[in-house]
C-alpha positions in Angstrom: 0.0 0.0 0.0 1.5 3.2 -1.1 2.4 5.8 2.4 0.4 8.5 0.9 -2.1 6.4 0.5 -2.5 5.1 3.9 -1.4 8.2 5.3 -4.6 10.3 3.6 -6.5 7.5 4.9 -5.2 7.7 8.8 -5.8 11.6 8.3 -9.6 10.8 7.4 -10.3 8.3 9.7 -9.0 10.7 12.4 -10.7 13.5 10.8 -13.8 11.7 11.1 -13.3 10.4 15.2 -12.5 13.8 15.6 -15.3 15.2 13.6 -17.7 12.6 15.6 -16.3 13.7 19.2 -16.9 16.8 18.6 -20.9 16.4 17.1 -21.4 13.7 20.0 -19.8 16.7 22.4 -21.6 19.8 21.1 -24.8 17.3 21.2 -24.3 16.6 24.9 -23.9 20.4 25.6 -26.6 21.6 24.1 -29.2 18.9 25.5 -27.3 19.8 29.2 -28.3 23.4 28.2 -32.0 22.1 27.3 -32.2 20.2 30.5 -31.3 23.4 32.9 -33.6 25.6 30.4 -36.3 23.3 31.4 -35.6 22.8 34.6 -35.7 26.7 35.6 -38.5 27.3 33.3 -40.5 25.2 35.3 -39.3 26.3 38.9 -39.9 30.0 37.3 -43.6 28.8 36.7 -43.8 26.7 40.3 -42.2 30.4 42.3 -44.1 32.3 39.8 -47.6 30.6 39.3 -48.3 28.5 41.7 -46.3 28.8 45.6 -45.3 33.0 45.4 -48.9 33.9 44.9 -50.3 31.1 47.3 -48.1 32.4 49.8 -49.1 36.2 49.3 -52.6 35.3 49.6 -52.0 33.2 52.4 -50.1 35.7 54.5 -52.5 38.6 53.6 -55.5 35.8 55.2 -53.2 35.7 58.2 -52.5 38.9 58.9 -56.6 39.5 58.1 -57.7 36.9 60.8 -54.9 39.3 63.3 -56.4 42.1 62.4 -60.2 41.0 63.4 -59.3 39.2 66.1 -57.9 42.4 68.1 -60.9 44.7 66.5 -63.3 42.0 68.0 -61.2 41.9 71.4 -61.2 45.6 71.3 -65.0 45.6 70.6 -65.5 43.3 73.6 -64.6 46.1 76.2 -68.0 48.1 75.2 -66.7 49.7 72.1 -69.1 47.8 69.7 -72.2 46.2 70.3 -72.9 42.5 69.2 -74.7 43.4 66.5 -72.1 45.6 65.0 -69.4 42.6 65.6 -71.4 40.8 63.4 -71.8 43.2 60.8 -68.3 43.8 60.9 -67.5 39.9 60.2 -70.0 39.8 57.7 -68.4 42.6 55.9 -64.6 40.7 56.8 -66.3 38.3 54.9 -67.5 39.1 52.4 -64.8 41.5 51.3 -61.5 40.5 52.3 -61.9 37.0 52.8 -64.2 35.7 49.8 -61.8 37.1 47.2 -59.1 35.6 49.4 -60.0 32.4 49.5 -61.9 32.2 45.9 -58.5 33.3 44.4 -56.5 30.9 46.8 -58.8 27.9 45.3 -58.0 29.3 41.6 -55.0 29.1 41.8 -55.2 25.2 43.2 -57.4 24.1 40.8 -55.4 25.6 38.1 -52.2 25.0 39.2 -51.7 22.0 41.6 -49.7 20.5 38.7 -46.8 22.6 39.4 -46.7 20.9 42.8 -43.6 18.8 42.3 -44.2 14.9 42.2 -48.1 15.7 42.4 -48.0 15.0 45.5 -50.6 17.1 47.6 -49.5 17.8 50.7 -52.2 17.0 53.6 -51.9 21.0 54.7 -53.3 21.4 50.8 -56.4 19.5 51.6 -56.8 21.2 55.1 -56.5 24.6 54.1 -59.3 23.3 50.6 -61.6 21.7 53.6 -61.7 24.5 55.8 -62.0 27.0 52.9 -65.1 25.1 51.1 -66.4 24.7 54.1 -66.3 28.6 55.2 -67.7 29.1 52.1 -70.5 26.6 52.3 -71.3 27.4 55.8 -71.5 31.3 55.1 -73.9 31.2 51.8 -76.2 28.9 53.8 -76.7 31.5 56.1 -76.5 34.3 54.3 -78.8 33.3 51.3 -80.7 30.5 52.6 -80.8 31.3 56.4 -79.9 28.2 57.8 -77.9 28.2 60.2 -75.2 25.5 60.6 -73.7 27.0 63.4 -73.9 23.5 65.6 -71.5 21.8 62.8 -67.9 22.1 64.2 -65.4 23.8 61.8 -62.0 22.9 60.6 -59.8 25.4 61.3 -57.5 27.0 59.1 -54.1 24.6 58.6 -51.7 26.4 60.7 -48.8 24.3 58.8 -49.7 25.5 55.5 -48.0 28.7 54.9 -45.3 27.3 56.9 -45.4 24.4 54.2 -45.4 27.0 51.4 -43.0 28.9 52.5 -40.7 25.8 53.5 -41.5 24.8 49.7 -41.1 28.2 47.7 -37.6 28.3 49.8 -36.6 24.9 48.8 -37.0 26.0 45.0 -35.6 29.7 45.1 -32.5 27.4 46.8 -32.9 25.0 43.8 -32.8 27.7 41.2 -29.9 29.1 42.7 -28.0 26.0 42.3 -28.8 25.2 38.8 -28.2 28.5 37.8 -24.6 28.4 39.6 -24.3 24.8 38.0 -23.7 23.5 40.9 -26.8 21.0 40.1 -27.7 20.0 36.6 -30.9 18.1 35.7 -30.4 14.3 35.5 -31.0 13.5 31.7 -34.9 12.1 30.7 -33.4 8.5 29.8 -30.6 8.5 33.0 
């Protein structure tokens, strides 16, 4: 075989390994660059759509329920009557906490799929129970007047904007890492 010959031929074959590792390289980047894309596209949407706002609306509820409690205490020591409690919890009600929890339920019914795994937490379920039944409790009243006063209530989860927060830090955490590379999402097939 002629040394030019096989020469050319060593230069292509390299040529083409080279060419290869480099494809098979480039390929590996660019779906490592896909995978962190996704990955803080859908933590964006979690912090974004789904814990951030549950959390806002959660704490303004909070703060809310503070805020009556000490005007009712308040009102205890002769400064409103019993009838003006109730009109003032009616109006809580009906203005603060109605849009409060109506949004809060949006944005599970909505959104629960951003909840990683699926998973529903048992705080989730509380905080749906107690809301629906607020809600159902109040409208029988108010537009039906029947009064299911006897029925004992659940009370509002007191884990679950500890659980949200506990969550929406975990992520903001996560993001931080993938965006500092110091995680990268496992590959689909690994």
């Amino acid at each position: 075989m002629d040394s030019n010959f096989l020469s050319a031929l060593i230069a292509a074959v390299v040529a083409l390994v080279v060419s290869f590792l480099g494809w098979w390289w480039a390929a590996r980047r660019e779906d490592r660059s896909r995978r962190i894309e996704r990955t803080l596209v859908r933590i964006e949407h979690q912090i974004g759509d789904f814990y951030g706002p549950l959390l806002g609306l959660v704490e303004e509820y909070l703060i809310l329920e503070d805020i009556e409690r000490r005007i009712i205490e308040a009102g205890r020591a002769g400064k409103l009557t019993q009838e003006q409690r109730a009109v003032m919890r009616r109006f809580i009600w009906e203005a603060f906490k109605t849009p409060i929890h109506d949004r809060c339920r949006r944005i599970l019914d909505e959104r629960l799929h951003l909840i990683e795994g699926g998973e529903v937490h048992d705080s989730v379920r509380d905080y749906l129970r107690s809301s629906v039944q607020q809600e159902l409790q109040y409208r029988l009243w108010s537009e039906k007047h029947i009064a299911t006063d006897f029925v004992e209530g659940y009370g509002f989860p007191t884990n679950f904007s500890d659980e949200i927060r506990n969550r929406l830090g975990e992520l903001l955490k996560h993001q931080e890492r993938v965006i500092n590379g110091e995680e990268v999402p496992k590959s689909w097939s690994a």
